[in-house]
C-alpha positions as CSV (number, residue, x, y, z in Angstrom):
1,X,0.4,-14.8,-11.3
2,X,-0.6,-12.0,-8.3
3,X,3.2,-11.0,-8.7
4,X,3.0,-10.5,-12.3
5,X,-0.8,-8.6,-12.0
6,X,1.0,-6.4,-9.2
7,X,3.9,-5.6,-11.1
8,X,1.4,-4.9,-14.5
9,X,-0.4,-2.1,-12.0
10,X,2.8,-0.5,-10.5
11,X,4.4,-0.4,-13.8
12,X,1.4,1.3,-14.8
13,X,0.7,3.6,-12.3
14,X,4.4,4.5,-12.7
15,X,4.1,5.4,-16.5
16,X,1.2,7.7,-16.1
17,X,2.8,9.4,-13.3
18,X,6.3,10.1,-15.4
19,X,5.0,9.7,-19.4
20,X,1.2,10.3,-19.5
21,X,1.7,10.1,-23.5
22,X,-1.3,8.6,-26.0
23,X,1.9,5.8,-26.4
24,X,2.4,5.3,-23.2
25,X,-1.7,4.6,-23.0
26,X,-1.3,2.2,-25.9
27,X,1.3,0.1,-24.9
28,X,0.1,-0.1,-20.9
29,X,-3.9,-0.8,-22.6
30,X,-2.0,-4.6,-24.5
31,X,-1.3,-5.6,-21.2
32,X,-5.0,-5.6,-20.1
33,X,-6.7,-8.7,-20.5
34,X,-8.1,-10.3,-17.1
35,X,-7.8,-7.1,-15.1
36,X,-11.1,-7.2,-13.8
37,X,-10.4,-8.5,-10.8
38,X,-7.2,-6.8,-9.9
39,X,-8.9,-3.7,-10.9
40,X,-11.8,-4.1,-8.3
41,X,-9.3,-4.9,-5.5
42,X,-7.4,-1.4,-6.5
43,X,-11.2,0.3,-5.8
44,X,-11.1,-1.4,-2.6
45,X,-7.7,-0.5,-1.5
46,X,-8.7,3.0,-2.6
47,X,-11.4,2.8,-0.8
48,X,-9.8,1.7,2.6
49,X,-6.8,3.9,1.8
50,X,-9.0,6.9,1.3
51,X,-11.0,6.5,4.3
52,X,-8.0,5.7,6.7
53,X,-6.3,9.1,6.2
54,X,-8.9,10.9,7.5
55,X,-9.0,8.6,10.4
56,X,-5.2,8.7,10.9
57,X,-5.8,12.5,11.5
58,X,-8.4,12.6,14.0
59,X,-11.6,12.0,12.0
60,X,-13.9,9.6,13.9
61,X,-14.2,6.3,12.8
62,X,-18.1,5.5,11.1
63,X,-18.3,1.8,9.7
64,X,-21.7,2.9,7.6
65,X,-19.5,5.8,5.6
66,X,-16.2,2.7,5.5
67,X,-19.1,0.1,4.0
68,X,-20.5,2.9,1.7
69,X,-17.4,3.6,0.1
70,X,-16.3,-0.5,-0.1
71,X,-19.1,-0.8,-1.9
72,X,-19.8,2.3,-4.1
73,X,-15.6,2.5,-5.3
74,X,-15.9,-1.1,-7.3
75,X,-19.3,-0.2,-8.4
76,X,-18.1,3.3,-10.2
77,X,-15.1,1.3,-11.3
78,X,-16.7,-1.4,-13.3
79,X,-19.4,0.7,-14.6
80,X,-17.8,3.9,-15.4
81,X,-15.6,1.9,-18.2
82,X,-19.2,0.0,-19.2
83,X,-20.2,3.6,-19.8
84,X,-17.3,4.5,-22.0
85,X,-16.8,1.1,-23.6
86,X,-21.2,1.5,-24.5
87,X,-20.6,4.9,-25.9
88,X,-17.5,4.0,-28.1
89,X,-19.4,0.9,-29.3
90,X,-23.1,2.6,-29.6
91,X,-22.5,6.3,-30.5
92,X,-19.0,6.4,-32.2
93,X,-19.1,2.4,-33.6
94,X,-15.7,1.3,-32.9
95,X,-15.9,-2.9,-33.4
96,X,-13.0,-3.7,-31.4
97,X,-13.6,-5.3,-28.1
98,X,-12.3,-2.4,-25.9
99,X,-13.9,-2.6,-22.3
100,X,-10.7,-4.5,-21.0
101,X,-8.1,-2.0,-22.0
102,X,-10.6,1.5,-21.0
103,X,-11.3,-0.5,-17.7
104,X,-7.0,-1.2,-17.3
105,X,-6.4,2.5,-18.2
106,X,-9.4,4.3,-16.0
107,X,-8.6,2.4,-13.0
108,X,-5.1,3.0,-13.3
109,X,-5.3,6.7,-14.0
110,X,-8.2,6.5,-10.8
111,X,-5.8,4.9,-8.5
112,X,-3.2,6.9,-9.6
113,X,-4.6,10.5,-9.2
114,X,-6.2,9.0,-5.4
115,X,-3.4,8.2,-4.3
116,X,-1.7,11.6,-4.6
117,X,-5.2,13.8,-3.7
118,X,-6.4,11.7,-0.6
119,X,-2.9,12.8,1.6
120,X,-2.8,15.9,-0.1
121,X,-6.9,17.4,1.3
122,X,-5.9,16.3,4.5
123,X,-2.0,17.0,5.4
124,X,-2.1,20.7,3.3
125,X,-4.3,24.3,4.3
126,X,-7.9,24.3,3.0
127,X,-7.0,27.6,1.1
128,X,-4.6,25.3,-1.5
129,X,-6.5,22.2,-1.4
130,X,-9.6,23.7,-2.9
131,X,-7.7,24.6,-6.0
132,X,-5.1,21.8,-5.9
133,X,-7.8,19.6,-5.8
134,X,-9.4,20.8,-9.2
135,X,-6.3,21.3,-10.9
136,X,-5.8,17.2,-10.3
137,X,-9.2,16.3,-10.9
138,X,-9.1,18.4,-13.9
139,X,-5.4,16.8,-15.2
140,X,-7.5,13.8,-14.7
141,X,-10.3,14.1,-16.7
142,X,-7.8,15.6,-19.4
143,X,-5.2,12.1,-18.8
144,X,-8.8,10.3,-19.5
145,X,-9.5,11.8,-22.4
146,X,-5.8,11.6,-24.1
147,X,-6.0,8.0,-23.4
148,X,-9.5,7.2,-24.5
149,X,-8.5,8.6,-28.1
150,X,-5.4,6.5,-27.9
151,X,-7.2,2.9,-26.9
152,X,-10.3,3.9,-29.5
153,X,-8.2,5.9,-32.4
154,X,-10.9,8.7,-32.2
155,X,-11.1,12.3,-32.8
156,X,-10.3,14.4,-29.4
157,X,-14.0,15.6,-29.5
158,X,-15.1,11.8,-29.7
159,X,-13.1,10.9,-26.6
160,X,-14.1,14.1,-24.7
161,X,-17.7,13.4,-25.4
162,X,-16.9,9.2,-24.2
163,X,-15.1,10.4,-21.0
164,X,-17.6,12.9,-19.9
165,X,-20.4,10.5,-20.7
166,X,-18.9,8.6,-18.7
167,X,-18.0,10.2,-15.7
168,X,-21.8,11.5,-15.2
169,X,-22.8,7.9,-15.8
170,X,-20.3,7.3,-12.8
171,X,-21.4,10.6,-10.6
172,X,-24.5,9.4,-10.8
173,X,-24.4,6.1,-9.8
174,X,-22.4,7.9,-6.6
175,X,-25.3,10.4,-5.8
176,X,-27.9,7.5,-6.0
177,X,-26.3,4.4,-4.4
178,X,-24.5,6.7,-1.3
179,X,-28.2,7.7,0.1
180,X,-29.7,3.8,-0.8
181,X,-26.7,2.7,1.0
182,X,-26.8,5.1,4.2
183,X,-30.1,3.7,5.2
184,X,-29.9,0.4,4.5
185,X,-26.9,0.8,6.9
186,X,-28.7,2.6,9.2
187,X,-31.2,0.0,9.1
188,X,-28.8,-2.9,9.9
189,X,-27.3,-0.9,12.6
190,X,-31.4,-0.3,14.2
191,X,-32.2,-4.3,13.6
192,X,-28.6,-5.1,15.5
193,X,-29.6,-2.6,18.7
């Protein structure tokens, strides 16, 4: 069973990265059902993965800042679909039960695009990174959107509207929890001295 959930995700990961096409998003959403699990391991393997390069390159090592992120990555990926899935249900009335397919498909386009922009801000010159960086992001939001109208059959306008709904739903859960997470860290770590 983990063999076969491992193989769904590389398969996956491996089709957006070579055909990122509304098909492609369609037939990789059927094989979604009971991915929620697998789908907040992938935040934490991000989330380990995107704190370790910085540490493999001479960052020093701060457990509250490794906790944060172990903790806020599966929070934005479980809600940030709950945000889409509420809007396509609420504003735009779709019927079908979509948060397991949107939650299969953000994750994997997450994972996908963090995998290539974590070693890429840290092993390339500041001057391309800044712009590299935003390209990606940008490819990202655009990958979100192309496959949001696929999963819902929506207008482009529809899905732009769901995925940008979506991702402030998710920044802001980042911008609150990070600071509520900081000090009760830093409380933890004043109780322990």
């Amino acid at each position: 069973m983990l063999s076969e959930t491992l193989k769904d995700w590389l398969g996956t990961f491996w089709r957006i990265l070579i055909s990122p096409t509304p098909k492609t998003f369609i037939e990789e959403a059927e094989i979604a059902k009971d991915k929620l699990g697998s789908a907040i391991g992938w935040a934490i393997f991000i989330a380990i993965y995107s704190y370790m390069i910085p540490i493999l390159t001479g960052y020093v090592f701060n457990i509250t800042i490794l906790i944060s992120a172990l903790l806020i990555f599966p929070l934005v990926v479980v809600l940030v679909p709950s945000a889409a899935h509420f809007t396509l249900k609420r504003v735009f009335h779709r019927k079908q039960y979509l948060y397991d397919k949107v939650l299969y498909i953000y994750t994997a386009i997450l994972v996908t695009f963090q995998l290539i922009i974590t070693p890429v801000t840290f092993f390339i010159s500041a001057d391309i990174v800044s712009t590299l960086s935003y390209l990606l992001l940008f490819y990202q939001f655009v990958l979100l959107v192309i496959a949001t109208k696929a999963i819902a059959q929506i207008k482009y306008w529809q899905a732009t509207a769901t995925v940008l709904s979506a991702v402030i739903v998710g920044a802001t859960i980042f911008i609150c929890t990070l600071p509520f997470i900081t000090s009760l860290m830093s409380g933890v770590t004043q109780t322990l001295r």
